[in-house]
KEVEX-801357 format. One line per 3 residues: number of its first residue (from 1); their letters; for each residue x, y, z of N, C-alpha, C. Coordinates in steps of 0.05 Angstrom, whole numbers. Layout:
% residues N
NUM = A = X Y Z X Y Z X Y Z ~ ...
This chain:
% residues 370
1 = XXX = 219 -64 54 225 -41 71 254 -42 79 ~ 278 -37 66 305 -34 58 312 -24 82 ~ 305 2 86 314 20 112 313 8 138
4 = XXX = 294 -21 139 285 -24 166 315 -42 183 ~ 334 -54 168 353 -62 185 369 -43 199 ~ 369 -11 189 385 6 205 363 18 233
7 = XXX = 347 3 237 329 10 264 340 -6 282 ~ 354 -36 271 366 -51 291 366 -41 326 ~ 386 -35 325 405 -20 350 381 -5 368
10 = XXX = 364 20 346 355 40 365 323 16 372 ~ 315 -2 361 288 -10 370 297 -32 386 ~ 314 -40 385 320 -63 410 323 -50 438
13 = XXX = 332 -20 440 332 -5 462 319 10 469 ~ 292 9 448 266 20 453 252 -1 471 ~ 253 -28 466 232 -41 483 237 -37 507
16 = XXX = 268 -32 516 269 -33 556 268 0 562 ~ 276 18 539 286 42 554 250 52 561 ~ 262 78 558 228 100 568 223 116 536
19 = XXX = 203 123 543 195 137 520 189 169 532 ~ 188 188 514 177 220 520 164 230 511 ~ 140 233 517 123 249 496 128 276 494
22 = XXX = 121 285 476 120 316 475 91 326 455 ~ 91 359 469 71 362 462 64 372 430 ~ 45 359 416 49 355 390 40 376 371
25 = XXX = 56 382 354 43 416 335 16 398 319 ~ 5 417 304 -11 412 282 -13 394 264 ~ -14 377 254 -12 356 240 -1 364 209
28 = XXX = 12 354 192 15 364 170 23 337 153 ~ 5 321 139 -6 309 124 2 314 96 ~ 9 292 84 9 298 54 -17 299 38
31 = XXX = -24 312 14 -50 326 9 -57 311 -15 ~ -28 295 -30 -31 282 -50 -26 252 -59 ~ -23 237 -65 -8 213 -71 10 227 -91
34 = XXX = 45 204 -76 60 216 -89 71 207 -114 ~ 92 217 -134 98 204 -154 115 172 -157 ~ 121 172 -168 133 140 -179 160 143 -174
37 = XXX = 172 164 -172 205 177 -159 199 184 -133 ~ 218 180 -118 226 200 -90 218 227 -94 ~ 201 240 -76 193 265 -87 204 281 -67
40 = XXX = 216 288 -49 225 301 -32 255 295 -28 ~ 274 323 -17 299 326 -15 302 313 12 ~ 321 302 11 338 284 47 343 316 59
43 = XXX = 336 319 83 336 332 106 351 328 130 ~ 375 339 127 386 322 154 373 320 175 ~ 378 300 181 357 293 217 355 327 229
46 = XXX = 382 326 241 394 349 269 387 367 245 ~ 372 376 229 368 403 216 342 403 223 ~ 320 382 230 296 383 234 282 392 246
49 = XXX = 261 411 257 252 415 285 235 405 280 ~ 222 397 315 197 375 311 175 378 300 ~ 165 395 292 146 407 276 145 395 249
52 = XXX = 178 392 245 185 388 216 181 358 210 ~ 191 346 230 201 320 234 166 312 231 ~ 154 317 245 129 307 250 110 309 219
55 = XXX = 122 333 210 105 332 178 126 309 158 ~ 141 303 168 159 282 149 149 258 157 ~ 147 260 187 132 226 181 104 222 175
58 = XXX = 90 248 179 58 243 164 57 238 134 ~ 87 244 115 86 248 87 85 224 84 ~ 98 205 96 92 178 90 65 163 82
61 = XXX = 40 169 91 13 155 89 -4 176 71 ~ -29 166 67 -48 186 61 -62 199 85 ~ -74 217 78 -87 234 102 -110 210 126
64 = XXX = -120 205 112 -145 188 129 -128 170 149 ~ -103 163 137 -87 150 159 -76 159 192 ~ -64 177 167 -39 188 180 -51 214 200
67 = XXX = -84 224 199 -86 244 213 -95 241 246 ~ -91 210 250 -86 204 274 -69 177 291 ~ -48 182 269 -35 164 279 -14 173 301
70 = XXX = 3 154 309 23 158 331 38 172 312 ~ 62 185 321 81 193 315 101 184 333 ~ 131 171 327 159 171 342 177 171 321
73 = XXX = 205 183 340 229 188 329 248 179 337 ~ 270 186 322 302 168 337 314 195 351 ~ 313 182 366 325 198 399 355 199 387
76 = XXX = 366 218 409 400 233 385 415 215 415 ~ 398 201 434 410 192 451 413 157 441 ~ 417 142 437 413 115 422 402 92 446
79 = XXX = 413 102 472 414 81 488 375 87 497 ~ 363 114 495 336 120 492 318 106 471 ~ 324 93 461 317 84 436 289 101 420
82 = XXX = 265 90 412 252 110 401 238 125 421 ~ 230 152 408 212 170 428 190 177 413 ~ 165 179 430 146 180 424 141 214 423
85 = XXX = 131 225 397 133 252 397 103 253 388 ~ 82 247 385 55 242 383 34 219 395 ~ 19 218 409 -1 201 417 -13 197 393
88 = XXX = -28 173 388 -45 178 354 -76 154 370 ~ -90 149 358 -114 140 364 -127 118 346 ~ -110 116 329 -114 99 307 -106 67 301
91 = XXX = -81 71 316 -67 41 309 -39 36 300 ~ -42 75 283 -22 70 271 1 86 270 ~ 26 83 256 53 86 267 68 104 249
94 = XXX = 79 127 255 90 138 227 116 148 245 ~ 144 140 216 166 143 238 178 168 215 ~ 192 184 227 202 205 203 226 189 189
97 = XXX = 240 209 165 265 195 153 280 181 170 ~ 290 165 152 322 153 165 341 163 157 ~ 357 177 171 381 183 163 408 169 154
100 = XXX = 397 154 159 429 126 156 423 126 131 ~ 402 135 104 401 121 84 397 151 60 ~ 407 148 33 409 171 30 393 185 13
103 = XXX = 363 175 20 335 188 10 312 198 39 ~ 298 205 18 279 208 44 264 184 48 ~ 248 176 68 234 146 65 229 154 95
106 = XXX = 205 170 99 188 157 126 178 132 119 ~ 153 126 140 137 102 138 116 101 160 ~ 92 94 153 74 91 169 67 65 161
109 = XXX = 59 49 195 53 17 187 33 15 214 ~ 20 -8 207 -8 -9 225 6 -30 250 ~ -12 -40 265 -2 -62 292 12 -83 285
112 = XXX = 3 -97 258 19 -117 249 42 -111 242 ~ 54 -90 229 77 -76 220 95 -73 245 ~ 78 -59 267 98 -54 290 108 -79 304
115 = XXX = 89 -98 306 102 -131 318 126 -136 298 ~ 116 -131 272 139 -143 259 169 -136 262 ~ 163 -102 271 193 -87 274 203 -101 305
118 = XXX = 186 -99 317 189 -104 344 213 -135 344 ~ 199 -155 332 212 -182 319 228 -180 315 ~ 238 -164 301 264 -162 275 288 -147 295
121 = XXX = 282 -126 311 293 -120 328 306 -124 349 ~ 295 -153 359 298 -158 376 310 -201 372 ~ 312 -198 336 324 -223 332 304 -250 325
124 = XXX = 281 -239 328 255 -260 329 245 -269 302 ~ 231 -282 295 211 -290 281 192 -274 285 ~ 174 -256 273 144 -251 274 127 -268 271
127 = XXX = 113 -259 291 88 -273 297 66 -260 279 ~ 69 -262 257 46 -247 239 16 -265 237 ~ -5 -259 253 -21 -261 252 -52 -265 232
130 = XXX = -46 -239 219 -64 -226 201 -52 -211 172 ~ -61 -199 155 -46 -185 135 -37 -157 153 ~ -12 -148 143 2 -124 154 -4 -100 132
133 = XXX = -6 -75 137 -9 -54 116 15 -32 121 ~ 27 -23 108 51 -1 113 57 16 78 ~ 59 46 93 56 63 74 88 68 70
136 = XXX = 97 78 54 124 97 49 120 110 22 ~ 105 122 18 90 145 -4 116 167 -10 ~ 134 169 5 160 179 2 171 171 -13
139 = XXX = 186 138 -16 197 121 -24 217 119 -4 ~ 241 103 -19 253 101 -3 285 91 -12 ~ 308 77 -4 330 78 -14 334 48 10
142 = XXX = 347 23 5 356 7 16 393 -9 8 ~ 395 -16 26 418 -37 31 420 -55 10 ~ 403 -80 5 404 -103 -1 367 -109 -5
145 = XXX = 354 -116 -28 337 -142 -24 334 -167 -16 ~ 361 -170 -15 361 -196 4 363 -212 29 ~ 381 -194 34 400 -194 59 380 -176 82
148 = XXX = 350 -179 106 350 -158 121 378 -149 129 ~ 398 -162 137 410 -160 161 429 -139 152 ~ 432 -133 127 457 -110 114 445 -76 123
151 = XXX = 462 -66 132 462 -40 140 472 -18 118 ~ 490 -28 104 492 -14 78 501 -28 53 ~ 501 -19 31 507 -38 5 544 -53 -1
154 = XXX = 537 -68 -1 564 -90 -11 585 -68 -25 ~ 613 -62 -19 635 -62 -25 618 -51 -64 ~ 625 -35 -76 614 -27 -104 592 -34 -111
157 = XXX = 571 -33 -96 545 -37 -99 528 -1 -84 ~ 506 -1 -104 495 23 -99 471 10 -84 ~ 460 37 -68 434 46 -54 414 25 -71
160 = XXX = 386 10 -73 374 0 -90 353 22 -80 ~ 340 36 -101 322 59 -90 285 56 -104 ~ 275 53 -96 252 49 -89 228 84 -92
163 = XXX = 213 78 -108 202 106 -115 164 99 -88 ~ 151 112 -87 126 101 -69 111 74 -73 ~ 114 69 -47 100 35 -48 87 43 -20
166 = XXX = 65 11 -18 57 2 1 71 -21 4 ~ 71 -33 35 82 -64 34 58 -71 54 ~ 54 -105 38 39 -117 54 49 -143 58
169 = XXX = 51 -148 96 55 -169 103 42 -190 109 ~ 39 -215 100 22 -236 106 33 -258 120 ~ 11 -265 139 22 -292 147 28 -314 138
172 = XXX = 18 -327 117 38 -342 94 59 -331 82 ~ 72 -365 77 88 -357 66 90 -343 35 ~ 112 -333 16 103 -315 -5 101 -338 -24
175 = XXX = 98 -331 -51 97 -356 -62 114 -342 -87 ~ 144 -360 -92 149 -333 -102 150 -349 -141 ~ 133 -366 -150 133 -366 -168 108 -348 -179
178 = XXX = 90 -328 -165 69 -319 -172 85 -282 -164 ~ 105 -269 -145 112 -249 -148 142 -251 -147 ~ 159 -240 -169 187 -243 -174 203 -233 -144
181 = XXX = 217 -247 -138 247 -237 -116 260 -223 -122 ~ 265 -208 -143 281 -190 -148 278 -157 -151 ~ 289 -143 -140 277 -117 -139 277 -107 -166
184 = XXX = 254 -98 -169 241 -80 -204 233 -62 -201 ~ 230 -50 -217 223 -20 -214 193 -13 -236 ~ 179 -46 -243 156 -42 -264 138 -63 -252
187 = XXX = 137 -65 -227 113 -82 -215 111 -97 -185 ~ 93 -104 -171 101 -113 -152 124 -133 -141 ~ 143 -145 -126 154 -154 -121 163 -168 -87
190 = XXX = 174 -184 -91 175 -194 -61 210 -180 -48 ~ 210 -164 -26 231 -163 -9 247 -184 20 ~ 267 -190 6 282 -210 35 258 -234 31
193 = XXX = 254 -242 2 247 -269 -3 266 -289 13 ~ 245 -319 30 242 -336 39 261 -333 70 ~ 255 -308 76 269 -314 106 243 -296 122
196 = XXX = 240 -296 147 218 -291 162 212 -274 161 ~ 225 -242 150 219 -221 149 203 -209 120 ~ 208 -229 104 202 -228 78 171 -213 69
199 = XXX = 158 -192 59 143 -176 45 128 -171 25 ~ 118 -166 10 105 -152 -17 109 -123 -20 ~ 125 -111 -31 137 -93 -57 106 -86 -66
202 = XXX = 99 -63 -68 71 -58 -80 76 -25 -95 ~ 88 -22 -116 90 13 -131 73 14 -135 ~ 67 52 -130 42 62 -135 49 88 -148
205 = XXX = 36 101 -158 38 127 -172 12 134 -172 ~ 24 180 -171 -6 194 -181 -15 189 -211 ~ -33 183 -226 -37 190 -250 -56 200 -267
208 = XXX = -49 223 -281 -70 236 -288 -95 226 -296 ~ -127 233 -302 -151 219 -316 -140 220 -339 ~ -160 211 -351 -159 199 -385 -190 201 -392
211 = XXX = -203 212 -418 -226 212 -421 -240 189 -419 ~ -261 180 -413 -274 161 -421 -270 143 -454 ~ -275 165 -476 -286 151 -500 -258 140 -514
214 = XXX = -235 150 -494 -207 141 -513 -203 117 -494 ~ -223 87 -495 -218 68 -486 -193 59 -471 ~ -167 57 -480 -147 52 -479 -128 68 -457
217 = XXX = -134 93 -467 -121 111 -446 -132 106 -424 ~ -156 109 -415 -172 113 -396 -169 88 -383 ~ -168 66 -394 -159 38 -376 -133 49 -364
220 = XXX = -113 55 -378 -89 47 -370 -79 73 -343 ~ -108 83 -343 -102 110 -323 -105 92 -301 ~ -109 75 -297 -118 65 -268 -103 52 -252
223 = XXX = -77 44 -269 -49 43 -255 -17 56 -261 ~ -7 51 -243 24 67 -251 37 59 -278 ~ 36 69 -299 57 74 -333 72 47 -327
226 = XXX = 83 42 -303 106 20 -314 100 -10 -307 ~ 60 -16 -305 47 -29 -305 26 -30 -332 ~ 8 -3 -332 -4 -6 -354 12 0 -384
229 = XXX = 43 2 -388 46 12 -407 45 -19 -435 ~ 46 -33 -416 53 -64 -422 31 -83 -419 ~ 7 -76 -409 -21 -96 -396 -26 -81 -426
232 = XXX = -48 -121 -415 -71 -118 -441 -88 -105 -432 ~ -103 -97 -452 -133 -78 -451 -152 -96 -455 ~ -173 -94 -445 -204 -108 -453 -224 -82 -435
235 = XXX = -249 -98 -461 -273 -82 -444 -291 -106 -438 ~ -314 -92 -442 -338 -109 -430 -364 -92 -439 ~ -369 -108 -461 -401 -103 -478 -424 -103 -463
238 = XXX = -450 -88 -476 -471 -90 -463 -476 -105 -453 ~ -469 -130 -467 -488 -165 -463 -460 -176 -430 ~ -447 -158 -430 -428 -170 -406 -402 -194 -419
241 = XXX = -404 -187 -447 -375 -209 -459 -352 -190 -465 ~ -331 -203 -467 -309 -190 -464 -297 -183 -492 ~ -295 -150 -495 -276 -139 -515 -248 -143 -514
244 = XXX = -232 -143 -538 -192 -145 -525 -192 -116 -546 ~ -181 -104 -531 -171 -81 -539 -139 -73 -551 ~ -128 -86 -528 -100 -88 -537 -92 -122 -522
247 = XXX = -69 -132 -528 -60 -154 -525 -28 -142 -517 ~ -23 -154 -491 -2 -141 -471 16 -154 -471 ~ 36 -156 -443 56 -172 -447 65 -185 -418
250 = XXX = 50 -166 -402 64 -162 -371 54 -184 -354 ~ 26 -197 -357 7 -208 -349 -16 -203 -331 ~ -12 -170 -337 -42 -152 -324 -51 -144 -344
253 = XXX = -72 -135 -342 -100 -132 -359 -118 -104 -346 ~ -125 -88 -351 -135 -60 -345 -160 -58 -364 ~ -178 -50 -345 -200 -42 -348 -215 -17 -355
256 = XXX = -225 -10 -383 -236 18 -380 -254 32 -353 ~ -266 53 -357 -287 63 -331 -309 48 -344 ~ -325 44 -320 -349 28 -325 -372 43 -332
259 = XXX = -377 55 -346 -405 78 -355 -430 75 -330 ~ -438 49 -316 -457 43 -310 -459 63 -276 ~ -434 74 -271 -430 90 -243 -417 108 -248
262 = XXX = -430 132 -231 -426 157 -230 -398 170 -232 ~ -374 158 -233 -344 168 -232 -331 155 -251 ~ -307 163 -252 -290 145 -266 -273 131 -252
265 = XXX = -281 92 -264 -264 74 -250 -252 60 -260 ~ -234 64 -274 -220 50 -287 -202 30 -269 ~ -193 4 -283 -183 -15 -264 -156 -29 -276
268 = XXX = -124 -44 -265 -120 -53 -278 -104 -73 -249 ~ -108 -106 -269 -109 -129 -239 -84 -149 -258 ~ -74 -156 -236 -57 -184 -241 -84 -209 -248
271 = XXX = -56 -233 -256 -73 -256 -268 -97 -271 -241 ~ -92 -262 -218 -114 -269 -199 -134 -255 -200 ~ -133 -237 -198 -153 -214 -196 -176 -220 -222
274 = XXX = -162 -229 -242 -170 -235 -279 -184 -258 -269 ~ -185 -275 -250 -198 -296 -250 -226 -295 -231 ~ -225 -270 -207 -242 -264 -193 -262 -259 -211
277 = XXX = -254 -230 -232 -283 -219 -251 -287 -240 -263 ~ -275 -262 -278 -290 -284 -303 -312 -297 -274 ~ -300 -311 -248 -327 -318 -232 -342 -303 -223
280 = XXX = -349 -280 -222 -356 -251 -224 -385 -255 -233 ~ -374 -254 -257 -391 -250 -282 -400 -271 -285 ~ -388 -290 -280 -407 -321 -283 -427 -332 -262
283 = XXX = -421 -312 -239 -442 -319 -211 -428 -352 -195 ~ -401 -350 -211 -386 -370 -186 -362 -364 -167 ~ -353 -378 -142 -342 -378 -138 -311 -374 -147
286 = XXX = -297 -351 -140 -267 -351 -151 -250 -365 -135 ~ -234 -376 -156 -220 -393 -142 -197 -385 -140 ~ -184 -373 -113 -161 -354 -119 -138 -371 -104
289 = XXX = -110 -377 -112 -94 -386 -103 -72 -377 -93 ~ -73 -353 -104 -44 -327 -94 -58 -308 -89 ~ -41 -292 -68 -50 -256 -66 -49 -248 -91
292 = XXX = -73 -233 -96 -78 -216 -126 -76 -187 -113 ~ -63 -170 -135 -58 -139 -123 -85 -126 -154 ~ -94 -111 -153 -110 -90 -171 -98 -63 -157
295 = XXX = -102 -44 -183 -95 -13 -173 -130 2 -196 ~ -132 22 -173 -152 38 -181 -140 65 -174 ~ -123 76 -194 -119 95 -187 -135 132 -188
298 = XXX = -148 119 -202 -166 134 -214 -200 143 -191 ~ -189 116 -168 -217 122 -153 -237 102 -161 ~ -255 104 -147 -280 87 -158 -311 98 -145
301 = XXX = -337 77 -155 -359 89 -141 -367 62 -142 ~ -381 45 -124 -393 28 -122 -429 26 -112 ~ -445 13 -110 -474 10 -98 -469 -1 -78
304 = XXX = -447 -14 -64 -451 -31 -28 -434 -38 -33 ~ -423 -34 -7 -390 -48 15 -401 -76 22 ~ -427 -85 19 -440 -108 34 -442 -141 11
307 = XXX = -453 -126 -1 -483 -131 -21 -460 -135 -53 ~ -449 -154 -60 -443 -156 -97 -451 -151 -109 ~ -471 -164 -108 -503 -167 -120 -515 -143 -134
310 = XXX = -515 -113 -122 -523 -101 -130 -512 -85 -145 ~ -527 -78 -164 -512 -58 -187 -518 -30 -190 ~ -541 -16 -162 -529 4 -165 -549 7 -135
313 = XXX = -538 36 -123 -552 35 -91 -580 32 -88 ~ -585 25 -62 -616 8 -50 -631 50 -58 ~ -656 49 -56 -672 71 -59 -671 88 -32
316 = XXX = -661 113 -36 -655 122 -18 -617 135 -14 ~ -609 118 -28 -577 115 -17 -562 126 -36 ~ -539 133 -29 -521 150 -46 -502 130 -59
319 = XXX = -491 128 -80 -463 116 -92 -446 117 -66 ~ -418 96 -71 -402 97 -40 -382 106 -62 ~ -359 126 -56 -341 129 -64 -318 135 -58
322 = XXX = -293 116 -65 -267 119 -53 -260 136 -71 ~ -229 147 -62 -209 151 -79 -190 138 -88 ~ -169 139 -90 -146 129 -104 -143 103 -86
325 = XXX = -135 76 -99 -131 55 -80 -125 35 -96 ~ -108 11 -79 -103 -8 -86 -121 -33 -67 ~ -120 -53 -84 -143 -72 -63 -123 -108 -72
328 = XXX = -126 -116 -49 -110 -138 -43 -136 -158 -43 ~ -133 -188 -51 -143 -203 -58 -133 -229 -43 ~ -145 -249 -23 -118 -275 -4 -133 -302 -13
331 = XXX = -125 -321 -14 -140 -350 -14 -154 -347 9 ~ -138 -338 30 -158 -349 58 -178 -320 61 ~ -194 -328 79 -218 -314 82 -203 -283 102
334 = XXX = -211 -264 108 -207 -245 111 -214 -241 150 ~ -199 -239 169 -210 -235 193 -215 -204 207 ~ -251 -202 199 -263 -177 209 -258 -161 229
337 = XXX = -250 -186 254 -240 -165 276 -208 -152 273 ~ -197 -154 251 -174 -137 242 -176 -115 231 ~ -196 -122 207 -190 -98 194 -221 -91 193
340 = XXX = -235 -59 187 -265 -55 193 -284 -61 165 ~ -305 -71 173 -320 -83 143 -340 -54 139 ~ -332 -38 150 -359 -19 141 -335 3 122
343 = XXX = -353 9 103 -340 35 87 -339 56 101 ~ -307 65 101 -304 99 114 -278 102 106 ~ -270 128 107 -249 147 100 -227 146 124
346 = XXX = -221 123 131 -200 126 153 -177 111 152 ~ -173 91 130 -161 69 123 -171 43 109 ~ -152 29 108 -159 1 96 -183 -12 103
349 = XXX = -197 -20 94 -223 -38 100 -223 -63 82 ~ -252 -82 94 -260 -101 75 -284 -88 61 ~ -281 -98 33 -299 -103 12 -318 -121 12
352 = XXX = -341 -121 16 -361 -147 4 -352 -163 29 ~ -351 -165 47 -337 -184 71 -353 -212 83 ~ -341 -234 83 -365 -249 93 -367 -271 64
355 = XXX = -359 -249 49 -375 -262 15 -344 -279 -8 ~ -353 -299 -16 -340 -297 -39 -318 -283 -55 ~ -328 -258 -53 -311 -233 -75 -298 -221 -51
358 = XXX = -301 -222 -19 -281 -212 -9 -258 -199 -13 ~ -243 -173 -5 -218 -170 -17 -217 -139 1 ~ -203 -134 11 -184 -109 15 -178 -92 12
361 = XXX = -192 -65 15 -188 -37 -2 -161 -21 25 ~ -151 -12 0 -127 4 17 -118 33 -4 ~ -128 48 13 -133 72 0 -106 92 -5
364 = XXX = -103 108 -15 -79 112 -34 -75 153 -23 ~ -109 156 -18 -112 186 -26 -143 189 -26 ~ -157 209 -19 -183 218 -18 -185 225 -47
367 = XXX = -218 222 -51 -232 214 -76 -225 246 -88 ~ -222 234 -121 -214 257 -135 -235 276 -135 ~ -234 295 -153 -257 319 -158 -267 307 -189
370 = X = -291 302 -191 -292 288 -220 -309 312 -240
């Protein structure tokens, strides 16, 4: 999150000053997940009215988020620091553009996100607790990957610009022989590697379906081109053994849609995630040692948020189905009173919780039209 050292100044004088609410227009939500580029023109601040401002910082999240989150802005007064221009009910935080930087890049980030700014602002260490979730579906434009503390880029050094991500913060440390330090533009990555502020880089993109019967395509629909263009392919035979379809390069692996459920789910996971399905399928424990990221961009349908076990819903019950999402994977066990174990349309949840296969859904966008 590049942009976040030019909050310095105005969030250190948010914790003593006052805040103002005002009374809030209509909500205006983004309707889509956005592309793999910056998709929107920089808006100067002072050209904004709040109306405006307020749909800039909802563009940041998906709807289920962002349709009740807080909203605040940077006050034109500095010594005011931020102002609250929405009450939200949710948790969560959406700030409009930054103007100091020369893209668009709102951001919406959950409680953990806000401690963290709060930290950083104020010179601290975070106290990160739990995993952190934060949207910028905008993208965004930064200073330095390395450096929080740079406000703009080194003497002949350009903007490093950033097309839509999520960032997720964890309370471990990163590990960075399992996600590269260096900013890329073809896969996850770590930001402001090994100092306290340090992140996960997570690109996402819209991408069109792909038929079913053109195996290949249809895997590689399930994440962003500059992931699947390079992952191997495999399937998975009647008998549950594994096809290779293509042989990759990147060290992800993508999954066709699974015939056995009602939508199309195509999947494609880093080398952790690759080790969850082999104990999966084998009825053992996975033994996971790094955060594993998977993208389903494509959506999915499952038989139970609860239950692994089952392969398709109890009698009576409907398929559960997300839309577009990415799902995070931790060594350590997952804490329920953070994030909610029941399936719903409002944000991030746990998967399978309690269990083994545990893992993280963090939703991208409401379920396609299939």
């Amino acid at each position: 999150m590049k942009w976040i050292g030019a909050l310095l100044i105005v969030l250190t004088l948010s914790l003593a000053g006052c805040t103002l609410t005002v009374q809030p227009p209509t909500p205006q939500p983004a309707e889509e997940m956005a592309t793999a580029e910056p998709v929107s023109e920089k808006m100067a601040s002072e050209e904004m009215s709040a109306d405006e401002k307020i749909a800039n910082a909802l563009s940041a999240g998906p709807e289920m988020v962002v349709k009740d989150a807080t909203v605040v802005d940077f006050s034109s007064d500095p010594s005011a620091g931020l102002v609250t221009v929405r009450e939200g009910s949710n948790g969560w935080t959406c700030l409009p553009d930054n103007a100091a930087t020369p893209t668009n890049d709102p951001m919406c980030g959950d409680a953990m996100w806000m401690n963290w700014l709060q930290a950083f602002a104020t010179g601290q260490e975070p106290e990160t607790t739990a995993p952190g979730i934060a949207y910028m579906l905008q993208g965004e434009s930064g200073a330095s990957n390395s450096d929080p503390m740079l406000m703009e880029p080194p003497a002949g050094q350009d903007w490093i610009t950033d097309g839509p991500h999520v960032m997720v913060l964890l309370p471990e440390a990163l590990d960075q022989t399992v996600f590269t330090t260096e900013h890329i533009a073809n896969g996850p990555y770590i930001m402001w590697a090994g100092t306290p502020y340090e992140h996960i880089m997570v690109p996402v993109q819209e991408v069109d379906a792909q038929p079913a019967d053109n195996k290949v395509a249809n895997a590689t629909s399930a994440a962003p081109d500059f992931i699947s263009n390079d992952a191997s392919i495999i399937d998975v035979d009647a008998n549950g053994q594994i096809v290779p379809l293509r042989e990759g390069t990147n060290g992800w692996t993508c999954i066709p849609d699974n015939p056995a459920s009602p939508t199309d789910d195509p999947i494609c996971a880093d080398a952790q995630w690759i080790k969850w399905f082999q104990a999966y399928v084998a009825g053992e424990d996975p033994d996971i040692t790094a955060p594993g990221i998977g993208y389903m961009l494509q959506g999915e349908s499952g038989a139970s948020n609860s239950d692994p076990s089952l392969m398709e819903p109890p009698a009576g019950q409907d398929w559960i189905v997300d839309g577009p999402h990415i799902m995070l994977l931790l060594p350590e066990p997952f804490d329920p009173s953070v994030f909610s174990t029941e399936h719903g349309m409002d944000g991030p949840y746990l998967m399978f919780p309690g269990t083994p296969y545990e893992h993280m859904m963090i939703p991208l966008a409401m379920p396609k039209e299939q």
